[in-house]
N, C-alpha and C positions, 0 to 999 in steps of 0.2 A: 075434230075428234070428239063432238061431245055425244055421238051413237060409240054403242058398247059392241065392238065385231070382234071375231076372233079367224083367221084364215091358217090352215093345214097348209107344211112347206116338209120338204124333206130335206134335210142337210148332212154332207160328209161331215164327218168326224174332222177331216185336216178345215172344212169350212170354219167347223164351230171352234178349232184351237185358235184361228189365223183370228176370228171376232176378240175370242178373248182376250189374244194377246196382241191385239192393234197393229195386227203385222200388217206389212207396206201391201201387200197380196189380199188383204181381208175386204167382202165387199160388204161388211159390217162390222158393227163395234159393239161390244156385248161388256155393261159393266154389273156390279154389285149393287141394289137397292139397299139404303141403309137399313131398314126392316130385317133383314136376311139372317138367320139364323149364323153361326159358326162353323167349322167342316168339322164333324162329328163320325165321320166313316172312319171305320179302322184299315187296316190292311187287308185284311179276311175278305171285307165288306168289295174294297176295290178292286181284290185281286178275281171276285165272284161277279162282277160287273165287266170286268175284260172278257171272263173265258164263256160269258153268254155273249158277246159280241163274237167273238171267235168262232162259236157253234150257233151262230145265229138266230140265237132264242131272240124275243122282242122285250125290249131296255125298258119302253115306259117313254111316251113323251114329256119334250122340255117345252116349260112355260116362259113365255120370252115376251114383254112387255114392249111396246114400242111406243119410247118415251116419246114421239113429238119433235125432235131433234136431230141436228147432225154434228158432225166432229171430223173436220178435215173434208167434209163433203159426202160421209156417208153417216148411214140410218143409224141411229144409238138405240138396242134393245137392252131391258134389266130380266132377271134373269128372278122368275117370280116361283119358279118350282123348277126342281133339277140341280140346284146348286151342288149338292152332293156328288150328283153324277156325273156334273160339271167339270168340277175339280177333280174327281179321278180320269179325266178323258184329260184334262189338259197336263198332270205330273204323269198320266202314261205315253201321253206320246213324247215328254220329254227324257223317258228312261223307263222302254217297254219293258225290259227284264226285269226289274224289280218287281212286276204287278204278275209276272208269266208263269205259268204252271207248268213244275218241273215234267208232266208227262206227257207235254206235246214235246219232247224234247228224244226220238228215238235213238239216241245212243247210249244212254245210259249200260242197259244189257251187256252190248259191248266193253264198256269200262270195266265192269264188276264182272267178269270176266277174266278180263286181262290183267286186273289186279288182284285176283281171288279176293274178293271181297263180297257180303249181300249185295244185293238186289237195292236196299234200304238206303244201304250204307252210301251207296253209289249215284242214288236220286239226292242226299242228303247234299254230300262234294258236290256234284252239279249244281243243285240250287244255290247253295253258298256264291260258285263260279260266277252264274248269271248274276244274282245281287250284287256283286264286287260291280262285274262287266255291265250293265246296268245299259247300254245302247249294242247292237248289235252293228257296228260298226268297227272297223279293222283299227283305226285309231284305239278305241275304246280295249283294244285286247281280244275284240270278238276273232278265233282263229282257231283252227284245230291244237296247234303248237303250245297254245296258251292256255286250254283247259285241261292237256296232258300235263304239263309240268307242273300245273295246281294240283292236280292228282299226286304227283309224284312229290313236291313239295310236302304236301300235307301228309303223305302217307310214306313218306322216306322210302322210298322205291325208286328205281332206274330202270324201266325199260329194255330188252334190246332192243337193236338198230329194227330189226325185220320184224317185229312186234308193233315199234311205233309207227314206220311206213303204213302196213298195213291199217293201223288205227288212223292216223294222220285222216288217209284217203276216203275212210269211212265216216268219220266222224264230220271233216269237211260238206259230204252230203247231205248229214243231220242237221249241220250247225246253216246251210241253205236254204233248206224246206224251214227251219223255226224262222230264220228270218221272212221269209214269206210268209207264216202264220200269223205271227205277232205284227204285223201291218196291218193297220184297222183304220187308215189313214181315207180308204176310200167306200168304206160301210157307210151309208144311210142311216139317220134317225130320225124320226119322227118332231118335228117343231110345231109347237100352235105359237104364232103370235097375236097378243091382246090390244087394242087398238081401241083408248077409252079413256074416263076419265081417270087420273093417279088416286084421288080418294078412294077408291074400288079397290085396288091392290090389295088394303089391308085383310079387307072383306073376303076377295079373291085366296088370297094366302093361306087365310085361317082355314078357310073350308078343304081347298084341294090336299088341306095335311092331316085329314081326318084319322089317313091311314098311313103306313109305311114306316119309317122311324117317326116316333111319335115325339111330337113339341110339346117342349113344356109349356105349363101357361103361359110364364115369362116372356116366355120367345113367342107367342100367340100376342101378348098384351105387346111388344115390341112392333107388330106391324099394327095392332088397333092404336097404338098410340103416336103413330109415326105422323100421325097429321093431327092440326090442332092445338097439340101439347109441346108450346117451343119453353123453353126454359132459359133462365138466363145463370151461366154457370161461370162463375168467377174463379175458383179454385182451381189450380194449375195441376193437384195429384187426381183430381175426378176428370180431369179433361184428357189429361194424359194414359188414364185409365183406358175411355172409351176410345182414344186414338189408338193403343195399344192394341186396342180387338180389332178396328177398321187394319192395322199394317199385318195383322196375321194374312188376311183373306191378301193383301194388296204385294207380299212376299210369296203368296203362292199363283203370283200370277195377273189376279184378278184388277179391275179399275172397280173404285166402288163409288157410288154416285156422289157428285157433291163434294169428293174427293181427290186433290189430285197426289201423285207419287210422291213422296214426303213433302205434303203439305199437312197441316194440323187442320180438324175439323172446327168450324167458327161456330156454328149452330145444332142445339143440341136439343132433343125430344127428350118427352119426361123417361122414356123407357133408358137411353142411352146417360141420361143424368146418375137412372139411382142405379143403373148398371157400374156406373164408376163411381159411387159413393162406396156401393158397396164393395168394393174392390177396397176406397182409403179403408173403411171399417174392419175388414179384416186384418192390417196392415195394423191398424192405431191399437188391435186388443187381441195381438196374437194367441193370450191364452183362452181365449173365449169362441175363435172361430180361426180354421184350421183353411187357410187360403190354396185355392185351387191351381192346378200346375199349371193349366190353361189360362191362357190372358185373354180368349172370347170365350171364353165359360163365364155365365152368370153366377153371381155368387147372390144367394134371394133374401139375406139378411134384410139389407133396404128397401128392400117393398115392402116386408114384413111389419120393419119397422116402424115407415111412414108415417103407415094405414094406422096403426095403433097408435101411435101418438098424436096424430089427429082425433083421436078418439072414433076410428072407425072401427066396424068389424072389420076381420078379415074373409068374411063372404064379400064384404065390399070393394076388394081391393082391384078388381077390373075397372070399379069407376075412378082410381085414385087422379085419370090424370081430369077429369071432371072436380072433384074434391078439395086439391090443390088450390091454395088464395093466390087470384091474377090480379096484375096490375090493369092500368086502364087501356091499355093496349093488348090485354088477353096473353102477356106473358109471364109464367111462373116465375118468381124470385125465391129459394128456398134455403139463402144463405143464414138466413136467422135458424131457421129448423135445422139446417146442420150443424151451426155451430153446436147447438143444444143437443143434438144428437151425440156427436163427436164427444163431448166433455162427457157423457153421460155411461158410453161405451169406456171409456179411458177410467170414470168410477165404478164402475162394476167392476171392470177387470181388477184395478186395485184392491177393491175390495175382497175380493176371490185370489187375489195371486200368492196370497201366503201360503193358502192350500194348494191348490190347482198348478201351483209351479216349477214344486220338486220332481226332479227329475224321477229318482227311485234308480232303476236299472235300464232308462230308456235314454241315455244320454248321447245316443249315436243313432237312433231312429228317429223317424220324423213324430214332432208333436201328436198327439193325438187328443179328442176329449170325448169325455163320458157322457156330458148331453146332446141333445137336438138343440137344431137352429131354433124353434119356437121358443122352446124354455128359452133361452138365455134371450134370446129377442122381446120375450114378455120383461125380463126383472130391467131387461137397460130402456124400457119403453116407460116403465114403471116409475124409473127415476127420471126419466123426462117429465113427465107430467106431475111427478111430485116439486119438483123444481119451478118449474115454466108453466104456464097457461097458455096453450097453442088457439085456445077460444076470444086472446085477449091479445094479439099481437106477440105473444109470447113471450110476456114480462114476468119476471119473476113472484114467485109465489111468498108471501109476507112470513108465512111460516117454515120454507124451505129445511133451513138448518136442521131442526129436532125431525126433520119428517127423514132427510139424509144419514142424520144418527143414528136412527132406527133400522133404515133399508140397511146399513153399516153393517150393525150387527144380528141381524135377522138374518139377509141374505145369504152368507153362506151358508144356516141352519136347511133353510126350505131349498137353495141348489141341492145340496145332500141328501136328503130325505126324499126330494122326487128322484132321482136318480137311482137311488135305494128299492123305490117303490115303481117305476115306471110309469108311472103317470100317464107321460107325456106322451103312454102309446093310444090313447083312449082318445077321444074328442076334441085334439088337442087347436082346434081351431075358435071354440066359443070357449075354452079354458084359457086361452094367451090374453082373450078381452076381459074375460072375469078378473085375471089378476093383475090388471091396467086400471080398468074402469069398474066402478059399482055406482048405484045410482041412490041420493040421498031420498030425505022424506019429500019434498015438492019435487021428487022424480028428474031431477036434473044431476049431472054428472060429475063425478067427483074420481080424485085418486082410489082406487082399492084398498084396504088397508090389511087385505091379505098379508102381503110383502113385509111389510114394516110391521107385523104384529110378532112375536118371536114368541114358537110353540114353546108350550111348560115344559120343564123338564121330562115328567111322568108320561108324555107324549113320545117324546124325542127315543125315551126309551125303551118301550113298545116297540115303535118301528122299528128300532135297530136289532131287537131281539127275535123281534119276526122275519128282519133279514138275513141272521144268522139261526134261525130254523131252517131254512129254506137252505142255507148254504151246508149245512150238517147232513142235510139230505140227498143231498147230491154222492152218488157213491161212483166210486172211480177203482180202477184195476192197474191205473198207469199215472205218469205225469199229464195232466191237462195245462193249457191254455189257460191264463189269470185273464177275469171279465175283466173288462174296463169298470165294471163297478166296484170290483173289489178292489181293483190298483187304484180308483179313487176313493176309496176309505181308506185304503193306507196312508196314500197321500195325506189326508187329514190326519189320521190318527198321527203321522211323523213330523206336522207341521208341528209341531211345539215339543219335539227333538234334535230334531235335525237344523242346526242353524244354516241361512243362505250360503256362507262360508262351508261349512263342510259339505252341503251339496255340489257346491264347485269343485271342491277341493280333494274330494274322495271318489275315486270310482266304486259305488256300492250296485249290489245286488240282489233280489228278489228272494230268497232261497227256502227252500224246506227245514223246517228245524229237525223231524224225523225226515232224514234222506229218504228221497222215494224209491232206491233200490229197497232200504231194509223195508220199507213199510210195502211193499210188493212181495217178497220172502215172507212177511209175515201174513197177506193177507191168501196166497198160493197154498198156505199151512193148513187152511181151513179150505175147503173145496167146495162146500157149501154158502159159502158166503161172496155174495155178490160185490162187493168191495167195501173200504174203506174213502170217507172224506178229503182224500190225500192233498190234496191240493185249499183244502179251507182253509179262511184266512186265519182260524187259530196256528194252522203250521205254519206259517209263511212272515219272515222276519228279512230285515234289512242286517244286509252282511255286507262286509268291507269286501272288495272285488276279492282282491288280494288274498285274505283270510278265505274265501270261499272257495279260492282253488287249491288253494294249499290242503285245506283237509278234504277236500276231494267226499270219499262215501260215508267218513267218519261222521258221526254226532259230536255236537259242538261240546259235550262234555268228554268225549273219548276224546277230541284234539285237546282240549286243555288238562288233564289228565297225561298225556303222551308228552306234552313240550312244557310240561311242569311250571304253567302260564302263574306267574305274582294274582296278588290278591288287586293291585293294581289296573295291572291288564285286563283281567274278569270283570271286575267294574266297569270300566271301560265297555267291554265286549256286552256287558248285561244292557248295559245302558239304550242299546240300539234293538234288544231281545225283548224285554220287556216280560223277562223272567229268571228264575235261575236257572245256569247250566247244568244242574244235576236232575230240572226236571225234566230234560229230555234224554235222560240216559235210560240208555236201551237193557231191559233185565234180563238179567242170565239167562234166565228158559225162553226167553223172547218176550214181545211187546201183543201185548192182549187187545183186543181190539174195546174193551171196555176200559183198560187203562187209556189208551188213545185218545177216546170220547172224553173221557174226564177232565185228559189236559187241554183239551180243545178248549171244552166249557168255561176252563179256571183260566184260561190264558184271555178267552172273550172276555171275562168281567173286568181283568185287567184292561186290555184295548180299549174295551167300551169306557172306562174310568176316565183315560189318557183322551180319547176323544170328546167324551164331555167337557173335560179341562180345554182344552185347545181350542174348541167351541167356545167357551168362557161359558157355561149354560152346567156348570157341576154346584 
């Protein structure tokens, strides 16, 4: 095998299932190269991939490697391009009516008809039927009998007797002809098999995915780095990780090379390493990175990470698995770098979780965060390298402590403020290294001191005031949508209100202090006036759940007014307003839209005060 040939074959569709699935019948065996991306087609995607098989448009050939080997006595190929199409040829022959387009399906018509109903309505029933019936076999329910009484079920109708004969007999020749359409068991497709060296693959891979759903680098840098780069992975939640993404593919069917059926993978490539780092890292600092539903989706925290705390750029991070320190046997050991990592994510998180981890009004949605993977990957890289010296076996740094104290209270100043400012939409690839690394006066590399330098207050306050310019601006006719950057300045402004305790303890809410019905009524008054700020974070206060439904359209001074609320309670109630109740009481002839702006402004100095404070930086 050491000339590079490629030979044209043509293969049924029942060939390439029987390969995949090692059936006793198959006169090959077709597995998963560990390189191989994840199954990333949606339904749309496969169900678009059937009905050109169907009307015999041309699919695209598959790329099929021929490892060198046999298995039981037949040829083992990998599967180096087509996995996508792979996998939906082999869950569609296993249950063609899930992938099937309801309008090869000619009875429909019929139905809606019989049941006076759309046209729509009647494609909509049927589809449903087929996804239920999922094989068109008489076992499975597939029968005229059984997609009338789903009909009738669903739509609480009964048939007559001479109604349903007649559908019965008609619908039986529909449900015939589909099964004969939807057999794709004996369609031709197009195979190249590659016959060569495996270092090639990678090479081979990158290129043929120039086009079509496009790879990410990650998943590019996973087949460049699949040879070469063995790694030695000790950690049981990073192993578990990358076995986790091998049994996705290995549940849908697939053999994946080097793998057998719940077997755990023994050896591991740098790409598969910081694929299951990244996965702990998400896991160890929930409020900093928001983990992906997918168990083979890359999470790219750890590459990110690596690279910079090696002191690389991140233009550099295709060579990381070159860069990486090898033993004398050329295999990576990277459990020192993660322990360092690990602690480092765990202290940023802490550092950040007194703001970043009130809930507010999102305590039944899933977490969310207001920056990019970069920013927060630059400040936990930042404290690695203030800590450890990755230049030096990655011993600790003699000055660590005060350098820690600082990133302490800095950090969550400059999270805030880029978020504030967006930064981090700009160049954000030689800005992650500048606030890592800076270089001293003999031009050799030192921590940044960006991070740990904590802006002046007369700074601090600038930006915030140019952020609430910007938010005063914003004119609105209706209830909007709260940014995530606004819900994360509340968050801060409420950290040094809200103790952990009552954020468990209270279901609170988000709310308008002027209700946006009246401030709608009043901005409707004026016809010329393109809206009010409705939604700025000067109206927008934390309200007990409870209290916010009970007064319903009222102003929180018209409900305490109404239920004759103690002087007690209003304290209370102010406490979380961060104003008095009377200054949002709405005036006899109505609310002006310069009285509006005024409270906005006076309630922002307030806020802005509160968030200084809780910054510790007033």
């Amino acid at each position: 095998m050491a000339a590079n040939t490629s030979s044209s074959r043509a293969w049924t569709i029942e060939r390439l299932v029987q390969a995949v699935n090692r059936d006793e019948n198959a006169e090959a065996f077709i597995e998963v190269p560990s390189f191989q991306r994840h199954l990333v087609w949606d339904k749309e995607q496969r169900t678009r991939l059937v009905d050109s098989l169907i009307q015999g448009y041309p699919v695209g050939a598959l790329l099929l490697f021929n490892a060198g080997r046999k298995d039981s006595g037949k040829d083992v190929y990998q599967v180096v391009d087509g996995l996508q199409r792979t996998n939906t040829l082999v869950r569609y022959q296993r249950e063609p009516l899930v992938y099937t387009d309801v309008r090869l399906f000619g009875g429909t018509s019929d139905l809606a008809t019989a049941f006076g109903i759309p046209l729509n309505e009647s494609e909509r029933l049927v589809e449903s039927w087929l996804q239920k019936t999922r094989t068109p076999d008489f076992k499975s329910g597939y029968s005229p009998s059984k997609l009338l009484r789903a009909f009738e079920s669903t739509l609480g109708r009964v048939l007559d007797i001479d109604t349903r004969d007649r559908l019965d007999d008609a619908l039986g020749e529909h449900l015939d002809v589909l099964k004969a359409e939807v057999d794709v068991s004996g369609i031709s497709i197009p195979v190249v098999i590659y016959s060569g060296r495996a270092e090639n693959l990678p090479t081979i891979f990158e290129r043929i995915n120039q086009s079509g759903t496009k790879l990410s680098k990650y998943e590019v840098w996973a087949a460049t780095w699949s040879h070469g780069a063995s790694v030695t992975v000790e950690d049981a939640e990073v192993r578990n990780a990358v076995n986790a993404k091998y049994q996705a593919l290995i549940d849908q069917g697939f053999t994946v090379a080097g793998l057998e059926t719940d077997q755990a993978l023994a050896e591991f490539n740098l790409f598969e390493y910081l694929f299951g780092l990244g996965k702990v890292l998400t896991r160890r600092a929930p409020y900093l990175f928001v983990e992906k539903a997918d168990v083979a989706e890359t999470e790219p925290a750890a590459f990110s990470l690596a690279c910079l705390a090696l002191g690389k750029p991140l233009s550099q991070m295709e060579r990381l698995h070159t860069l990486m320190p090898k033993d004398a046997y050329g295999v990576i050991d990277p459990s020192a770098m993660q322990e360092r990592l690990l602690l480092s994510a765990e202290a940023v998180s802490g550092w950040l979780e007194p703001y970043v981890s009130l809930r507010l009004n999102r305590s039944t949605a899933p977490r969310s965060v207001a920056h990019g993977e970069l920013q927060i990957v630059s400040l936990i890289a930042r404290a690695v390298v203030g800590r450890w010296d990755p230049t030096d076996e990655w011993k600790e740094r003699p000055d660590w402590v005060s350098d820690w104290n600082a990133l302490k209270a800095s950090a969550p100043v400059h999270y805030l403020l880029d978020v504030l400012t967006a930064v981090w939409r700009g160049p954000i690839y030689s800005m992650a290294y500048s606030r890592v690394w800076e270089t001293d006066s003999d031009d050799k590399l030192r921590p940044s001191r960006y991070y740990s330098s904590l802006p002046d207050r007369d700074a601090v306050v600038r930006t915030l005031d140019e952020w609430f310019a910007g938010d005063l601006s914003k004119l609105q006719r209706t209830r909007q949508y709260v940014q995530p950057a606004t819900l994360l300045l509340l968050r801060f402004i409420y950290a040094g209100s809200v103790t952990h305790l009552d954020d468990r303890q209270i279901a609170f809410e988000i709310e308008h202090l002027f209700p946006v019905s009246r401030l709608r009524d009043a901005i409707e008054g004026d016809p010329e006036d393109l809206g009010w700020p409705i939604s700025s974070i000067g109206n927008l206060a934390l309200f007990a759940k409870a209290l916010n439904r009970e007064k319903g359209k009222l102003t929180i001074a018209e409900y305490v007014a109404e239920n004759d609320l103690g002087k007690q309670e209003v304290d209370r109630l102010e406490r979380y307003l961060f104003c008095d109740v009377q200054e949002v009481a709405v005036p006899p002839i109505g609310l002006s839209r310069t009285d509006y702006i005024n409270f906005l402004q006076s309630r922002w100095t307030v806020l802005r005060q509160q968030l200084l404070s809780s910054l510790r930086i007033d």
